[in-house]
ZATORTI-163951 format. One record per atom (N, C-alpha, C, O): x, y negated, z negated; atom name. Coordinates in steps of 0.05 Angstrom, whole numbers, plus 5000, padded with zeros to 4 digits. Atoms other than C-alpha are relative to their C-alpha. Layout:
BEGIN
c1  c2  c3  atom
X  Y  Z  CA
...
//
This chain:
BEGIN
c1  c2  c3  atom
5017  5024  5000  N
5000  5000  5000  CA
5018  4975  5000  C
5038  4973  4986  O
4982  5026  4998  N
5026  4930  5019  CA
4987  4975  4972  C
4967  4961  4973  O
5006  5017  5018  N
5026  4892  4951  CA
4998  4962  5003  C
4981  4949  4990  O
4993  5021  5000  N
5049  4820  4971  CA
5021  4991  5023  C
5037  5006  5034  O
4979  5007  4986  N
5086  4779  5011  CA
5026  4994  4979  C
5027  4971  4969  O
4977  4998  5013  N
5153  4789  4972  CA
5017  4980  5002  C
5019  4967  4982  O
4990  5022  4993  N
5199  4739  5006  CA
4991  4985  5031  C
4971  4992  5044  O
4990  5015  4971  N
5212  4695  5071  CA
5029  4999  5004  C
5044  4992  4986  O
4971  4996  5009  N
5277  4706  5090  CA
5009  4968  5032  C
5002  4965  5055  O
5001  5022  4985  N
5298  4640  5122  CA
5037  5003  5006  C
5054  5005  4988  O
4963  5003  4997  N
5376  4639  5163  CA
5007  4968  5003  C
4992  4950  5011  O
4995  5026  5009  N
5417  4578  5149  CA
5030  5009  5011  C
5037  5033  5010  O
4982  5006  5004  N
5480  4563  5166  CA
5024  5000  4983  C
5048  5004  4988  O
4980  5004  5024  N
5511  4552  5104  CA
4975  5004  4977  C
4952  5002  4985  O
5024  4994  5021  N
5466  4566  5039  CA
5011  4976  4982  C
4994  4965  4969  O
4988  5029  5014  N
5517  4501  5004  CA
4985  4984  4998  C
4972  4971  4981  O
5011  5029  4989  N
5493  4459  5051  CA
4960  4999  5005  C
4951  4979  5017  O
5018  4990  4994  N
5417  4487  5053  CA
4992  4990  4968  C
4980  4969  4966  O
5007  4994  5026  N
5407  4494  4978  CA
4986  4977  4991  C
4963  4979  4981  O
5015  5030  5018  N
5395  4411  4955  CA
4969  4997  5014  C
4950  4986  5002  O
5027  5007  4987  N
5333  4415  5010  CA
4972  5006  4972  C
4952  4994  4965  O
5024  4986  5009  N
5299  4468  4961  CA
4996  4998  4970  C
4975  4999  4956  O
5007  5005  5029  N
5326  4457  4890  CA
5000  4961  5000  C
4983  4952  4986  O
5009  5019  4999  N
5328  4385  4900  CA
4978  4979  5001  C
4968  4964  4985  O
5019  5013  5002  N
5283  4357  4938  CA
4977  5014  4995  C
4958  5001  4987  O
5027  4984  5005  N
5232  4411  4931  CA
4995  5006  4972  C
4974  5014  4963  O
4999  4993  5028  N
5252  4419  4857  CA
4997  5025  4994  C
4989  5032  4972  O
5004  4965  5005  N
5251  4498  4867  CA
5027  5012  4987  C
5049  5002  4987  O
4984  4991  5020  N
5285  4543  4824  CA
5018  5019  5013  C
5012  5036  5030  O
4986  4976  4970  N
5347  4580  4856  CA
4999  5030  4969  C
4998  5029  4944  O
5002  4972  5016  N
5345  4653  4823  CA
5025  5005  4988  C
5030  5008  4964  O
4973  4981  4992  N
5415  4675  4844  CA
5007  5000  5026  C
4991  4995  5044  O
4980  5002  4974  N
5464  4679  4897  CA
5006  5027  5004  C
5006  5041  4984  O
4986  4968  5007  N
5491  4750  4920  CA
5012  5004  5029  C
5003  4990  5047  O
4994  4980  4978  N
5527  4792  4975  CA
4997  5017  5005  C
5012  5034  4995  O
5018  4977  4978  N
5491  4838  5014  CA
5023  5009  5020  C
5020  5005  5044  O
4976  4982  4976  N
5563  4879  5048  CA
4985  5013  5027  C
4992  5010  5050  O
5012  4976  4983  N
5518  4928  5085  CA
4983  4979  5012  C
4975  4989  5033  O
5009  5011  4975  N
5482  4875  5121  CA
5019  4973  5007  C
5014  4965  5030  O
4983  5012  4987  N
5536  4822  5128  CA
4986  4969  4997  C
4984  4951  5014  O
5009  5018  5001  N
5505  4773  5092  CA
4996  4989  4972  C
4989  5004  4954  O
5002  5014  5032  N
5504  4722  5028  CA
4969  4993  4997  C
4958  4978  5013  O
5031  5015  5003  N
5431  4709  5004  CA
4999  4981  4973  C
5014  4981  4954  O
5004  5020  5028  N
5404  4655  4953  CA
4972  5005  5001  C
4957  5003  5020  O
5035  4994  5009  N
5336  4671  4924  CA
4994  4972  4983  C
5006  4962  4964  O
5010  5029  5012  N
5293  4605  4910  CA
4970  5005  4994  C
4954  5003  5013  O
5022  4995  5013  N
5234  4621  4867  CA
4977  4974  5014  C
4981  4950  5008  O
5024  5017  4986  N
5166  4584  4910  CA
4965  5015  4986  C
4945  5026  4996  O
5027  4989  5010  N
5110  4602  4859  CA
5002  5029  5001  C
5019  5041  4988  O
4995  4974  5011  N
5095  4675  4867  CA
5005  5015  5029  C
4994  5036  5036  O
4980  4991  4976  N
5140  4684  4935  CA
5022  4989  4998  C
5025  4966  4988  O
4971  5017  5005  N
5216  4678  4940  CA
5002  4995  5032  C
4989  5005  5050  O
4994  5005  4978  N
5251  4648  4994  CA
5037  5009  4995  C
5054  5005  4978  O
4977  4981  4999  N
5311  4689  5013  CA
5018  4976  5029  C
5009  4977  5052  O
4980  5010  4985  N
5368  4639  5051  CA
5023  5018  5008  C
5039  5025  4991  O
4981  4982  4996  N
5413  4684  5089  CA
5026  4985  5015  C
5022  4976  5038  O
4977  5008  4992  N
5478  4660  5104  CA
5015  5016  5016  C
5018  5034  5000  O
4978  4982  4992  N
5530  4704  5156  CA
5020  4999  4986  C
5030  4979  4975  O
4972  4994  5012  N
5588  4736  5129  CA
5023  4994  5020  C
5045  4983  5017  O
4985  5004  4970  N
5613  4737  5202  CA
4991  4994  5020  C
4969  4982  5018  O
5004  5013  4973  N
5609  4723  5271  CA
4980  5024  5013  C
4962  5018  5029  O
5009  4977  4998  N
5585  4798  5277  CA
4969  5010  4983  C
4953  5028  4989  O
5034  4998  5011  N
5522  4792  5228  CA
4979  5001  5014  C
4974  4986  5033  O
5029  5011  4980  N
5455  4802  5254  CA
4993  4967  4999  C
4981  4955  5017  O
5011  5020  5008  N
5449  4734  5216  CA
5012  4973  5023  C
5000  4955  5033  O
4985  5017  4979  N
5495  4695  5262  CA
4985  5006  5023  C
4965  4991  5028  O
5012  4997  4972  N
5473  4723  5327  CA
4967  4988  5003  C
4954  4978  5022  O
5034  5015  4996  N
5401  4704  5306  CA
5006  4968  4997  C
4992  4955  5012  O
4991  5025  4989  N
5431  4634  5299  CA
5007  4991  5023  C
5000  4969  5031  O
4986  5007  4979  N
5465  4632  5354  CA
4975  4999  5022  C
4971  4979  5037  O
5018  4999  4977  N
5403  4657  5399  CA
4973  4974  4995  C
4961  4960  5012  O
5029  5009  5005  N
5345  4622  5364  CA
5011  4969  4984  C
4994  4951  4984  O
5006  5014  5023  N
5379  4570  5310  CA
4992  5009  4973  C
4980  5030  4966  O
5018  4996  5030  N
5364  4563  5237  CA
4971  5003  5005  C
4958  5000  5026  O
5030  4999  5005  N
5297  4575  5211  CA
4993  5024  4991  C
5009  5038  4979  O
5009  4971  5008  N
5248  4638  5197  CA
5018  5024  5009  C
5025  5023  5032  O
4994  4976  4991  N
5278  4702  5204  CA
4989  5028  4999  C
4992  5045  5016  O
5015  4974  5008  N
5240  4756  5176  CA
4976  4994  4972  C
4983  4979  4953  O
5025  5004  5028  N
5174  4755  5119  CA
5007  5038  4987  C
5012  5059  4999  O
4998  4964  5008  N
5181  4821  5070  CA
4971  5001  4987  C
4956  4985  4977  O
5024  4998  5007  N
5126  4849  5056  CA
5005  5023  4968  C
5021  5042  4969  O
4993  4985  5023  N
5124  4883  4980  CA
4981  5026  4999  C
4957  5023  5001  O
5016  4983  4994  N
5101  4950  4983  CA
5017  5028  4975  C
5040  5030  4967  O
4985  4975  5015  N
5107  5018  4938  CA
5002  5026  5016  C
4981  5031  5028  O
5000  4978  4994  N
5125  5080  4963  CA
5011  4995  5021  C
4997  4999  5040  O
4992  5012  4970  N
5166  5055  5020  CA
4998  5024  5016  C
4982  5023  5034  O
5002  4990  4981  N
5180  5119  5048  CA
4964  5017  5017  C
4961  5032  5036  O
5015  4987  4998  N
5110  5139  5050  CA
4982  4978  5031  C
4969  4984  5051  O
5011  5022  4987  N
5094  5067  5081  CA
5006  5011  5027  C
4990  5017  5044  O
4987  4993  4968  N
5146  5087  5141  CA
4991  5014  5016  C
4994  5011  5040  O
5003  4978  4994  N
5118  5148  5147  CA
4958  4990  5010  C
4947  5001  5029  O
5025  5009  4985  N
5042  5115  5161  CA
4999  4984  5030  C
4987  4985  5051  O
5002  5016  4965  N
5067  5060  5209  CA
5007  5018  5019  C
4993  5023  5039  O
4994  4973  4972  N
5102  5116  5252  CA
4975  5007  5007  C
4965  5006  5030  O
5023  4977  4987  N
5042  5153  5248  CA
4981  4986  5019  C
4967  4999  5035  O
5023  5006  4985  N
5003  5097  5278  CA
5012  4985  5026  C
5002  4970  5042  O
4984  5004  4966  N
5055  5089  5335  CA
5021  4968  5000  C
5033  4958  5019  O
4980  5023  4995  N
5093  5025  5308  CA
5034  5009  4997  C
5041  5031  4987  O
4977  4992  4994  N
5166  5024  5319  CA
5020  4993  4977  C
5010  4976  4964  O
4985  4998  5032  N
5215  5023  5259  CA
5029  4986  5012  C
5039  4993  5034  O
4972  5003  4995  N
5284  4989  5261  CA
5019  5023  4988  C
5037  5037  4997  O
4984  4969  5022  N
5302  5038  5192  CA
4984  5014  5006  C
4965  5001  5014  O
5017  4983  5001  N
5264  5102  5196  CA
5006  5004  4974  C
4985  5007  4962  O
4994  4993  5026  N
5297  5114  5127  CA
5009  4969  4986  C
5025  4953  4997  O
4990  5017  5017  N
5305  5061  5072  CA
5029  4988  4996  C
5039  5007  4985  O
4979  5012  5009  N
5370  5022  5059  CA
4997  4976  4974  C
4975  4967  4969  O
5005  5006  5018  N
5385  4984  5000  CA
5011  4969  5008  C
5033  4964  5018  O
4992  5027  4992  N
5385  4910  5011  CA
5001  4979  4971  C
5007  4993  4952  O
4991  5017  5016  N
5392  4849  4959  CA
4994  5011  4976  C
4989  5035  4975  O
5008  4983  5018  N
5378  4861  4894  CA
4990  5029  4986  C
4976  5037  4967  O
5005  4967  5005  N
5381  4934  4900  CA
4972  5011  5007  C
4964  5033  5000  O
5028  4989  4987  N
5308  4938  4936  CA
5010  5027  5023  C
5030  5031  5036  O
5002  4987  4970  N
5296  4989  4986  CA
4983  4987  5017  C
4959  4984  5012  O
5010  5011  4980  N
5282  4956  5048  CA
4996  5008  5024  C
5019  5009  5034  O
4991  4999  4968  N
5270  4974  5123  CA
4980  4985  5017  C
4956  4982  5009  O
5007  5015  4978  N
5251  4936  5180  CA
4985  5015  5016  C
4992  5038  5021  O
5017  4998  4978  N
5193  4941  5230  CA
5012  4989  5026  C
5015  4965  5023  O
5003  5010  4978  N
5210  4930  5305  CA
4988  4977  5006  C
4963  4978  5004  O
5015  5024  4993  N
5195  4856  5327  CA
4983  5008  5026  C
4959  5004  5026  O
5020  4992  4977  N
5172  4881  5396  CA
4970  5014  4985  C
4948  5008  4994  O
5018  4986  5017  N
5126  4920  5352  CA
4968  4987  4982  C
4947  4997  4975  O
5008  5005  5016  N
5097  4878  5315  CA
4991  4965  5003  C
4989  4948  4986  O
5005  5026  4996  N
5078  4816  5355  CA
5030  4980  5011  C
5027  4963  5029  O
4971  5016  5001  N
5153  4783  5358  CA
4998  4990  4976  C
5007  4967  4972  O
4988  5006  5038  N
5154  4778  5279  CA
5015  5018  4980  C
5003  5033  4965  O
4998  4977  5019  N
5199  4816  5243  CA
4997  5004  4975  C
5004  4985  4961  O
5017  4986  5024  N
5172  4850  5185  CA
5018  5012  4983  C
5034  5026  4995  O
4983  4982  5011  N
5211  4881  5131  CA
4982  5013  4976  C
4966  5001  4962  O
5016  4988  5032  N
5181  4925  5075  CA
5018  5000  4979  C
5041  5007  4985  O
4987  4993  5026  N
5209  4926  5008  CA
4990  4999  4975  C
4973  4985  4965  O
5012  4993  5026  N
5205  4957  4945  CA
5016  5004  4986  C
5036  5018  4991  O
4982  5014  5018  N
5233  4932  4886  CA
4994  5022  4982  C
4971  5032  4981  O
5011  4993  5024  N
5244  4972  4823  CA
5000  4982  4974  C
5019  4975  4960  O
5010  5020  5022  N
5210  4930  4774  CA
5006  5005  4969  C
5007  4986  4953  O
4992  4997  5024  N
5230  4970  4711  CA
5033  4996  4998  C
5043  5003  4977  O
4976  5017  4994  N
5302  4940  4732  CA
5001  4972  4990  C
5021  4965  4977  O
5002  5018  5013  N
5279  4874  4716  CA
5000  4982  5034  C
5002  4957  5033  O
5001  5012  4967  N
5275  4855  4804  CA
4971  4991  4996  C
4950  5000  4989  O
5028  5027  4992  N
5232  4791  4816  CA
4974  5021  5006  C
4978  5044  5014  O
5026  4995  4982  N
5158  4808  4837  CA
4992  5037  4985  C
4972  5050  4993  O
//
C-alpha cells in the first residue's frame, strides 16, 4: 500500500549554494546532510511539514544526478512515494505491466529501501518507492 508522498527529491547543483533558499528564506528545517556512495550522490533532507525535500547534489560527472543536470537542468527529479512492503509493491506493479528501473530493492539515504519505476512507464515522472524502517527512528 502507498502510504504518502515521502519526499521530492529535487537536483541542485551544489546543496551549499541551494540550502539558504529553503532554510532561510523558506525558514525550513534542514534534517541532515549524507552520502549516498551507491548512487553517487550527497543529499540534504529539509523537513516541509509532513513531506521532506531531498536536494541531491552529484558526487561526479558520472552520477545519474549530473547527467540529469546536464540534460534537463536543476529542478524536480524524482517524488518517493512511501510504501510498506516494497518488495510486494514491485511485485504488483510488474504484475500490472509497469516497468521497474530496480526489480529488487537497494538501500538509498537513510538506509530506506528504495526502487525506482520507469519514467517511460509512468507518464515521464519518475517515481521511486520507499520504505523506511521506522522503528530506526527514519523520518515519516
Amino acid at each position: 500500500m502507498i502510504k504518502n508522498i515521502d519526499h521530492i527529491g529535487i537536483a541542485v547543483s551544489s546543496i551549499e549554494d541551494a540550502l539558504p533558499l529553503y532554510t532561510k528564506v523558506f525558514q525550513l528545517k534542514l534534517e541532515g546532510i549524507e552520502t549516498v556512495e551507491s548512487q553517487g550522490v550527497k543529499v540534504a533532507f529539509v523537513s516541509a511539514g509532513n513531506t521532506m525535500l531531498e536536494l541531491l547534489e552529484a558526487l561526479s560527472s558520472e552520477s545519474p544526478i549530473a547527467k540529469f543536470i546536464e540534460k534537463k537542468g536543476q529542478g524536480i527529479h524524482h517524488i518517493a512515494l512511501g510504501v510498506e512492503s516494497i518488495d510486494e509493491r514491485i511485485a504488483y506493479i510488474r504484475s500490472n505491466g509497469i516497468k521497474m528501473i530496480d526489480e529488487t530493492p537497494r538501500v538509498g539515504a537513510h538506509n530506506a529501501n528504495v526502487a525506482f519505476l520507469h519514467p517511460k512507464a509512468t507518464g515521464g515522472v519518475l517515481l521511486e518507492l520507499c520504505e523506511r524502517d521506522t522503528a530506526k527512528g527514519d523520518h515519516k
